[in-house]
C-alpha positions in Angstrom: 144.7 82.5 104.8 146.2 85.4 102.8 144.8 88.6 101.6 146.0 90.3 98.6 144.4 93.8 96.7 143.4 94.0 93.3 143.6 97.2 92.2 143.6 97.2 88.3 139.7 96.9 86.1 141.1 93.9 84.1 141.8 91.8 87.4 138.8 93.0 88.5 136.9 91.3 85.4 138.8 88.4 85.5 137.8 87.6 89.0 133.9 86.8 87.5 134.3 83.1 87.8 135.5 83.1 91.2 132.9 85.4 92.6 130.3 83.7 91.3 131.8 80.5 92.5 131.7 81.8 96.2 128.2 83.1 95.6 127.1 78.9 94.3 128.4 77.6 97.2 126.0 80.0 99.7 122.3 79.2 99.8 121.0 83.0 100.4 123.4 86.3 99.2 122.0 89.7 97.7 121.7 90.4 94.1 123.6 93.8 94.9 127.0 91.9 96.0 127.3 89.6 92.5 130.2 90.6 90.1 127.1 91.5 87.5 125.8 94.4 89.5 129.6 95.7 91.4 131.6 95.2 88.0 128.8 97.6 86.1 129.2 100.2 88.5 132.5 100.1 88.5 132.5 100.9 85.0 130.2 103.3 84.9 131.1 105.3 88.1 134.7 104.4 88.9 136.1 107.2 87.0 137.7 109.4 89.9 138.3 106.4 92.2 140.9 104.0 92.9 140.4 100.3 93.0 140.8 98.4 96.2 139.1 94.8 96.4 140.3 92.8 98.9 140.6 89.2 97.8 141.3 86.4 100.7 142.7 82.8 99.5 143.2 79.4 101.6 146.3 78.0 99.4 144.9 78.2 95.6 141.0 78.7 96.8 139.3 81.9 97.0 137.2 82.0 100.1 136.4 85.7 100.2 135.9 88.6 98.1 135.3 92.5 99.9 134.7 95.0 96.9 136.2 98.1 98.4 137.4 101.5 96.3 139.1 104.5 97.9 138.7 107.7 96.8 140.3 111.7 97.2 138.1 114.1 98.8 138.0 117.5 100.8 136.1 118.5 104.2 135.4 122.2 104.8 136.8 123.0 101.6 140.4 122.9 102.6 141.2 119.7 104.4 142.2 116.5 102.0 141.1 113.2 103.2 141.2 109.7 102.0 138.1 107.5 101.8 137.6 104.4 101.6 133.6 102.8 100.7 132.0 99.2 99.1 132.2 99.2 95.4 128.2 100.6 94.7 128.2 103.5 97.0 128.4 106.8 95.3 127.0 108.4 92.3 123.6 108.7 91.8 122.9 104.5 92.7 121.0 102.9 95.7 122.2 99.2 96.5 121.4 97.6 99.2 122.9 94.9 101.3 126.4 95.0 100.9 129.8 93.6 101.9 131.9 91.0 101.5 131.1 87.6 99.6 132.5 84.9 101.2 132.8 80.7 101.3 130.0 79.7 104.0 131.6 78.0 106.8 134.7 80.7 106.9 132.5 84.1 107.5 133.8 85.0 110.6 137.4 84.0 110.2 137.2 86.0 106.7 135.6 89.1 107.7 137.8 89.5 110.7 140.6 89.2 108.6 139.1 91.8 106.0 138.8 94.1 108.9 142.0 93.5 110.6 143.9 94.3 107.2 141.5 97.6 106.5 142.1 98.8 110.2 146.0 98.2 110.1 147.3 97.6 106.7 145.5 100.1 104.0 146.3 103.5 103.8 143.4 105.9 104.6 141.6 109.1 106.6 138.0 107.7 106.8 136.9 103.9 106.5 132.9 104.5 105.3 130.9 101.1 104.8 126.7 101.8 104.1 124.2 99.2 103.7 125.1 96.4 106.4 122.7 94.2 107.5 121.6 94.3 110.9 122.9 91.2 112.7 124.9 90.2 109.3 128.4 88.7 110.5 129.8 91.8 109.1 127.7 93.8 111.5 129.0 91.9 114.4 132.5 92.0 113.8 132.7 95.7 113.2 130.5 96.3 116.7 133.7 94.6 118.1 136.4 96.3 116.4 134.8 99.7 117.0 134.9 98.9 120.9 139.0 97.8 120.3 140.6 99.9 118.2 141.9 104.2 118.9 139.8 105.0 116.2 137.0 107.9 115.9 134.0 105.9 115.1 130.1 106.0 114.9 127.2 103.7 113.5 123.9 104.5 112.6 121.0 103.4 110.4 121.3 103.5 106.7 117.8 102.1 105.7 114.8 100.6 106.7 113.3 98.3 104.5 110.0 96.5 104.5 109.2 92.7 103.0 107.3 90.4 102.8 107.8 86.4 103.6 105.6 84.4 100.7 103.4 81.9 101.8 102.3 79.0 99.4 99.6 80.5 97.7 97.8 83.9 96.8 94.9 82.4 98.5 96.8 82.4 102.0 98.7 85.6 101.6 95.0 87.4 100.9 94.2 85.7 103.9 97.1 87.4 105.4 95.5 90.9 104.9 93.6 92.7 106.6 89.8 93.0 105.1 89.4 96.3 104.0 92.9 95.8 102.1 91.4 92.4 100.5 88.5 94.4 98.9 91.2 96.9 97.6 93.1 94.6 96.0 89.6 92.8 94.1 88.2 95.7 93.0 91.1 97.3 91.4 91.7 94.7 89.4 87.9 94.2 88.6 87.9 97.9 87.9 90.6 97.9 85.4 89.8 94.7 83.5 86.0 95.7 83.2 87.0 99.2 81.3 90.4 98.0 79.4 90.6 94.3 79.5 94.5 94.2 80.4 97.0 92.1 80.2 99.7 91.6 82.7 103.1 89.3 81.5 106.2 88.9 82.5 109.0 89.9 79.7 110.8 86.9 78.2 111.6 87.6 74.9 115.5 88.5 75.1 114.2 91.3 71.4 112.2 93.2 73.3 114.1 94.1 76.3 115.6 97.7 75.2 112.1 98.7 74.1 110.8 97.8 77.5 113.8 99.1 79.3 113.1 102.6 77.7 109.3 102.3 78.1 110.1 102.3 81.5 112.5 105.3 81.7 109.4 107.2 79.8 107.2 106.3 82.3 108.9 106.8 85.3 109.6 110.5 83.9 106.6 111.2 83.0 105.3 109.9 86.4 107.5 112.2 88.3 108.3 114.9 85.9 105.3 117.5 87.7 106.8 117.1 91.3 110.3 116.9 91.5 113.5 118.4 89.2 115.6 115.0 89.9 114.5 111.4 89.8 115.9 108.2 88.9 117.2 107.7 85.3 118.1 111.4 85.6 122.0 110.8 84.1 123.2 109.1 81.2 125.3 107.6 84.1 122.6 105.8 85.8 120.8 105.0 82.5 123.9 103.3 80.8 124.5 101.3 84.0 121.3 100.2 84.6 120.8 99.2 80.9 124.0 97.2 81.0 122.7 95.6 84.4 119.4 94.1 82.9 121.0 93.0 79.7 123.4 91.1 82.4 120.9 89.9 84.6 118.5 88.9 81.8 121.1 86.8 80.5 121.9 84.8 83.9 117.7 84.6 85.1 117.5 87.6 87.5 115.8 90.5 85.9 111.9 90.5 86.4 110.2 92.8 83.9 106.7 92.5 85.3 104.7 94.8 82.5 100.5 95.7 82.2 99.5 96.5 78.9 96.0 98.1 77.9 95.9 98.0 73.6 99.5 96.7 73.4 101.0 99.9 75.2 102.5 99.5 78.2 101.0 101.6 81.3 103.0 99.9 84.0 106.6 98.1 84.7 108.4 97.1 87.5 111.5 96.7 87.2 112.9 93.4 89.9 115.3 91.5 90.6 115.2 87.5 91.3 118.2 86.1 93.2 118.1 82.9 95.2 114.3 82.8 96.0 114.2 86.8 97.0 112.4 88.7 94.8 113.7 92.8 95.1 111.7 95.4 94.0 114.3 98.3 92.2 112.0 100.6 90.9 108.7 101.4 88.9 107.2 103.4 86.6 103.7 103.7 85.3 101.8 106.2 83.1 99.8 109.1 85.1 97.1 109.2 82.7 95.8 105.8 84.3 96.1 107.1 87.6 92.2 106.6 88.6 92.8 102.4 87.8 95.6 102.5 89.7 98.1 100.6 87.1 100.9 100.6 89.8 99.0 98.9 92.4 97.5 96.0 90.2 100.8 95.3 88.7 102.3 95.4 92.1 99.6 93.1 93.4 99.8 91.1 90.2 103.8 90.6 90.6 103.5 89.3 94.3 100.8 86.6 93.1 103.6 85.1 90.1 106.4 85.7 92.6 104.6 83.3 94.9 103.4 80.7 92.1 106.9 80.8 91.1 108.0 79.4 94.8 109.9 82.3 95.8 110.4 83.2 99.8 111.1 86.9 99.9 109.2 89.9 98.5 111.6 92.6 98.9 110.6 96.4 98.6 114.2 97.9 99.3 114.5 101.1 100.8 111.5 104.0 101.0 109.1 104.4 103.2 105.7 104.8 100.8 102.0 103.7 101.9 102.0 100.7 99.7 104.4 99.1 101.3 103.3 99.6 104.9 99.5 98.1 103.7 101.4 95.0 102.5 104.0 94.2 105.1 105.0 94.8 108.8 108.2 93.4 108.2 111.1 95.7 108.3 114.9 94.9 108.3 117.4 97.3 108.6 120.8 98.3 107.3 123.4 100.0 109.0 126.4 102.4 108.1 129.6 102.6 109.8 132.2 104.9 110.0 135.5 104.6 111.1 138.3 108.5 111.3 142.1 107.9 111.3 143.6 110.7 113.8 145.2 112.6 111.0 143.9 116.2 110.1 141.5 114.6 107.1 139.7 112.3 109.4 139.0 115.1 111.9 138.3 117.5 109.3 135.5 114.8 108.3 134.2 114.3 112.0 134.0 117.7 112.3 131.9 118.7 109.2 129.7 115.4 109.4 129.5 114.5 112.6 130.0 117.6 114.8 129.0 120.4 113.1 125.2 119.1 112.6 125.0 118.4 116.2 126.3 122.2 117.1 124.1 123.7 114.3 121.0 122.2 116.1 122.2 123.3 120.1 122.5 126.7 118.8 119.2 126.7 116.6 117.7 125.8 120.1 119.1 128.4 122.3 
């Protein structure tokens, strides 16, 4: 097995058949780890930062892919370091579930070989990888490595997130419920089709999808526009990129505009993703002035029941801790971060503002 870096955008696009090759051969992945989603942000956020994916071959077959950019910073104003994070991480974006895509059969001999040639043959002050899976092979092997090698390190939690395993049927997931929240769930939706008559759809007509696409960018400003000065769909950044990701995943089956109309407007969107039977739920919006029917809810509710008619396994709320989710599921997974410091004056400088400095800040606070 050999590992080579690709540093350059157009190698970077060409590698799309291959990546989605790997990504065939595996019967689960996350939607956040396809070439759709990591070449989009890369050229939408990769401005200021250098390239780095690692690719490993067997002879002429790709077996592994680790999506990796490195990028100049300071600590404490003064002190230059060299970082290195997944391709996703930064900006103003929230993927989840990251790391390297890779053949099945050849994870661990892959990722150990990613790791090995990060630790001892890439150039860099801090190695910074968010948004591993808990138990993930990737997980593992960097538990090892960070009990081997001379390096500063630390690991920690990067999310919690809550799901839900689909049963069969609506029926049986009701059933699933407890009582009080199986009343909830009726009446809403006997409240709001007794006053409007509604009509919930999934979009499907390839025309449409900008107008819905913005719809929802009203809606989730006007949702949040009274209680806080930043939400998402904030930049022309974040907007541009996440417009170019639904026209992309539209195109291959994985975007899941789940939409309520009252009188042809639309009052409520989620915007999901479907990739390999997991259903992940991005973000929403829906429009205040129906607050009292509780638009978000139903259309929540009402995406759950096609997810399941549709077969799906996994109802995936991503990160955030809200109320909703907690009624739905007890089902949490989390993701970890780790972070590895070279012994060079950037990596202290790092472990000092970041790591350090917090924890003195709070002993002095309590004396």
């Amino acid at each position: 097995m050999e590992i080579r870096v690709i540093d350059a955008a157009e190698d970077f696009y060409a590698l799309s058949g291959q990546w989605a090759q790997l990504l065939a051969q595996r019967s689960e992945g996350s939607v956040f780890t396809t070439w759709e989603w990591q070449y989009s942000w890369w050229k939408h956020y990769g401005a200021d930062r250098q390239l780095r994916i690692l690719v490993a071959t067997d002879g002429r077959e790709v077996v592994g892919i680790l999506p990796l950019y490195l990028q100049a910073q300071r600590s404490l104003w003064l002190f230059s370091r060299t970082t290195i994070r997944f391709v996703g991480v930064g900006g103003d974006t929230s993927p989840e579930y990251l790391g390297p895509v890779v053949a099945p059969q050849r994870e661990r001999q892959v990722v150990a070989g990613f790791i090995d040639h990060l630790l001892h043959h890439m150039q860099w002050d801090v190695l910074s990888l968010s948004d591993i899976l808990s138990g993930s092979v990737m997980a593992v092997a960097l538990d090892s490595y960070r009990a081997q090698v001379r390096l500063l390190s630390r690991k920690g939690l990067s999310t919690t997130n809550s799901y839900i395993t689909l049963p069969g049927s609506w029926e049986v997931f009701l059933s699933s419920l407890h009582a009080k929240r199986r009343w909830r769930i009726r009446n809403n939706r006997r409240k709001i089709a007794k006053q409007f008559h509604p009509r919930f759809y999934v979009l499907e007509d390839a025309d449409k999808l900008e107008q819905v696409m913005d719809r929802l960018i009203e809606l989730h400003h006007k949702r949040w526009a009274s209680r806080s000065a930043s939400c998402a769909f904030s930049s022309d950044n974040y907007v541009a990129f996440h417009k170019d990701v639904m026209r992309l995943f539209f195109k291959r089956g994985w975007l899941k505009l789940y939409c309520l109309a009252i009188a042809g407007q639309l009052v409520a969107i989620d915007y999901c993703y479907c990739f390999k039977g997991r259903i992940y739920q991005f973000q929403r919006g829906f429009d205040p002035d129906y607050q009292r029917w509780k638009p978000g809810h139903v259309l929540l509710e009402y995406a759950i029941e096609d997810s399941i008619n549709e077969g799906n396994a996994v109802f995936d709320f991503l990160r955030g801790q809200y109320k909703h989710k907690e009624h739905m599921t007890k089902m949490k997974q989390d993701a970890l971060f780790y972070e590895f410091c070279r012994k060079s004056v950037g990596g202290f400088a790092f472990a000092f503002r970041y790591w350090y400095l917090p924890t003195l800040k709070q002993w002095v606070n309590r004396r």
